[in-house]
C-alpha positions, 0 to 999 in steps of 0.5 A: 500500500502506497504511504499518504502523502504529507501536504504542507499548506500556506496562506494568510486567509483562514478561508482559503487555507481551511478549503484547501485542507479540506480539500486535500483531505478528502482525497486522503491526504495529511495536511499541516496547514499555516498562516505565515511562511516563517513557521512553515519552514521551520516545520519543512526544517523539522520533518520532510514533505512530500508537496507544498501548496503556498499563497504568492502574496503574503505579509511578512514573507512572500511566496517567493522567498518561500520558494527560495528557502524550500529549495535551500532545506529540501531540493526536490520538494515539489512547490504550488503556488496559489494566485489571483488572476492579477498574479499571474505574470508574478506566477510565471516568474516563480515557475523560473525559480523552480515552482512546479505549477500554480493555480489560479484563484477561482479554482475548482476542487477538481482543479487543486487535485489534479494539479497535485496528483500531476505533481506528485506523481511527476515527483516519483518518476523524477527521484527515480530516474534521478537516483538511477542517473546518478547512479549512471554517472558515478558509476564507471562504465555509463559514461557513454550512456545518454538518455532519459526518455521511459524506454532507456529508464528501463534499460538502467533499471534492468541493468542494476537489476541483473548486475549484481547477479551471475546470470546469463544475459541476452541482449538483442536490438538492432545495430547500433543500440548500444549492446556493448555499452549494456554489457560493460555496465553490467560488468562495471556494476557487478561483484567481477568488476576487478576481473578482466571484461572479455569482449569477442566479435563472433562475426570477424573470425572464420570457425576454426580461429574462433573456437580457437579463440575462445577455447584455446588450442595446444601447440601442433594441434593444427597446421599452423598452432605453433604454440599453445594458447590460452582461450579467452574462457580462460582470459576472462576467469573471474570476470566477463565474457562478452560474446557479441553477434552470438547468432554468427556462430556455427552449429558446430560452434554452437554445440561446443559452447552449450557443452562449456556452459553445461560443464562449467569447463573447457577442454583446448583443441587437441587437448584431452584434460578439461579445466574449469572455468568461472565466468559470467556470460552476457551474450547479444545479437541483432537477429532474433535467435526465437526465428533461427531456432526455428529455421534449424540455424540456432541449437534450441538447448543454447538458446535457453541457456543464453536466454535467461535474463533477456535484454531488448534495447529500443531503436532510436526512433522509439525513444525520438525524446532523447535526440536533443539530449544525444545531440547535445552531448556529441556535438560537445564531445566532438568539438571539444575532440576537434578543437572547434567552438560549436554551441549547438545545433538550429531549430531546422537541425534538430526537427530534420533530425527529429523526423529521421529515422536512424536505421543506424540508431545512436551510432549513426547519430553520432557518426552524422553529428562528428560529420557536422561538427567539422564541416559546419562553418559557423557556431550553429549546425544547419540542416545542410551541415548534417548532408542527411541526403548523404547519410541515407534517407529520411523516414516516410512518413506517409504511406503512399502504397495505398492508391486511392481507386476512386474520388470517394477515396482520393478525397479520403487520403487527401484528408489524411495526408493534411492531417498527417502534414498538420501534426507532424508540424505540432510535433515540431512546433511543441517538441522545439519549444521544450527543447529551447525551454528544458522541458519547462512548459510553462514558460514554453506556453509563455514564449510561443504565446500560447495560454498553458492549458492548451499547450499541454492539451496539445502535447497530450494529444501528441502524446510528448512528455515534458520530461524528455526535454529536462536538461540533465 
């Protein structure tokens, strides 16, 4: 059962403070309510609260100042203000400061609640994703790892999950999504991480050189085995033992690393005397091995021996949320790499980006952006800089398949098609007002010049969060 949240109230009214308690008290809540700001922070300073809800204008101390002192005794506290219409602009003002909403004076019961569930709830997510991307940064080996959107959210937590464990982890996704920076952090982040992290690209050695690699072979056991060597099974004792593009391997292959996993040891090519081995294994693979096993190219038995911490990474163009943080964070390494002082990236670069469709994923992304980088010849990367026309093509947006075979239909795809053309350029519009205002709706409703209940109505129906766009 979730705990009851403890609201704190201000306000110099004894009317309005005493509806607002009841209001939150239906729904609930504990409240602590109070006619003045000094003894209000003196509670905050005695004991932790989950939501503030505070007049702006006040005798003595104001709302602001409120803000401003909250912010110095508990950080993340989330704070609403309550305001008459006149104060509305002094609203927008606080907002900057780091309020998260206000509500504006006549308001109904209905109104209060749903701006405080919304707040609360927002704040659940944000001190999750928070611990989580603290635990990124100060962890070694997430260095590389950019993204706050949900679906990358769930791959941190699935890594901290699986980490600390010695179990077999499969990670598929396309090429490019990173599988190899998932397997470092759960190594990095593991009770091996003293130990060696192995990685081995199954695709890059022919049969007989890879078992070779991977086993080990005594000396004259082949043409050419000059020497005895040491598999990288054994390499990795103690630690890891990454074996990327897994689906490569032949079933030759396939059924002598069943046998090693099965037996927890391994015997060298022309060897006879088996030695144990003590590894964790995290394998990847950008084909569905559910589809090769049942084509007859992927051994069933292995396929349940990999398969038991499975890992699906999300294509870029899922997580479309997170290319303003990825470009951000390439254009500063590599100009930072190449010596070159560029800011950023225009509104019409980042909406080309933004209606692009990666095949490459994140590592396409970044080999465009080091394009751009040095060949922009001004502080800002245009849409020509990023010579997508190039790179490869943009995504289709519409389906053009489907030729209309009469008027009826004609007028019907026509309609679609200006529906389509009329939300891909809300997207763009909403999603650029985010970027340039991290995230703050508030203020993007303010610049664009757009009351705030109908910008957020708008980004409901376009179904864009604002916590995409929070600068980390």
């Amino acid at each position: 059962m979730d705990a009851v949240k403890k609201l704190l109230v201000i306000d110099d009214e004894p009317a309005i403070r005493e509806g607002v308690r009841r209001i939150l008290e239906s729904e609930s809540f504990q409240v602590e309510t109070f006619a003045n700001g000094h003894a209000a922070l003196e509670r905050i300073k005695q004991e932790p609260f989950d939501l503030v809800v505070t007049d702006l204008k006040m005798p003595g101390i104001s709302g602001m100042e409120v803000l401003k002192a909250i912010k110095e005794i508990q950080p993340d506290l989330p704070v609403i203000f309550i305001t008459g219409y006149s104060s509305v602009d002094s609203a927008v003002e606080v907002m900057k400061l780091g309020a998260v909403d206000y509500i504006a004076k006549p308001f109904t019961p209905e109104e209060m609640l749903s701006t405080i569930r919304l707040a609360l709830e927002q704040r659940v997510v944000d001190l999750g994703d928070l611990y989580l991307l603290k635990e990124l940064r100060d962890g070694e080996g997430f260095d590389r790892f950019v993204g706050k959107s949900h679906e990358m959210v769930k791959v941190y937590r699935r890594i901290m999950q699986v980490a600390p464990t010695d179990s077999t982890v499969l990670i598929t996704g396309e090429s490019g999504t990173g599988k190899e920076l998932v397997a470092r952090a759960i190594h990095k982040h593991s009770q091996r991480r003293d130990h060696p992290f192995v990685a081995v690209d199954c695709t890059s050695l022919v049969e007989n050189l890879l078992e070779s690699e991977l086993f080990g072979h005594v000396k004259g056991s082949f043409t050419g085995a000059m020497h005895t060597k040491t598999g990288l099974f054994k390499v990795a004792e103690g630690g890891t033992l990454f074996l990327d593009e897994v689906s490569n391997l032949s079933l030759t292959t396939q059924a002598k690393l069943l046998r090693v996993l099965q037996e927890r040891e391994v015997t060298p090519i022309g060897g006879t005397q088996p030695t144990p081995i003590n590894i964790r294994l995290v394998a990847a693979t950008n084909r569905s091995l559910r589809e090769m096993v049942a084509e007859g190219t992927f051994r069933e038995d292995l396929f349940f021996r990999l398969n038991i911490i499975p890992m699906d990474l999300p294509p870029l163009r899922e997580r479309t949320g997170d290319i303003p943080l990825l470009v951000g964070h390439t254009v500063r390494t590599v100009a930072e790499e190449v010596g070159k002082d560029i800011k950023g990236v225009t509104a019409g670069a980042m909406q080309v980006l933004q209606s692009y469709s990666f095949p490459g994923n994140v590592r396409e992304l970044e080999n465009i952006i080091e394009r751009a980088v040095v060949l922009a010849e001004d502080s800002l990367i245009t849409p020509d800089d990023l010579e997508l026309n190039h790179a490869a093509s943009p995504t289709v947006l519409l389906d053009y398949t489907a030729v209309p075979l009469s008027v009826e239909e004609l007028k019907e795809t026509k309609r679609h098609l200006r529906e389509q053309a009329v939300e891909d350029i809300e997207k763009a519009f909403v999603v650029n007002a985010l970027q340039r205002n991290r995230g703050n709706i508030t203020r993007a409703a303010e610049e664009t010049g757009m009351l705030r209940p109908n910008f957020q109505a708008m980004m409901k129906k376009l179904g864009i969060s604002a916590r995409d766009y929070v600068e980390a």
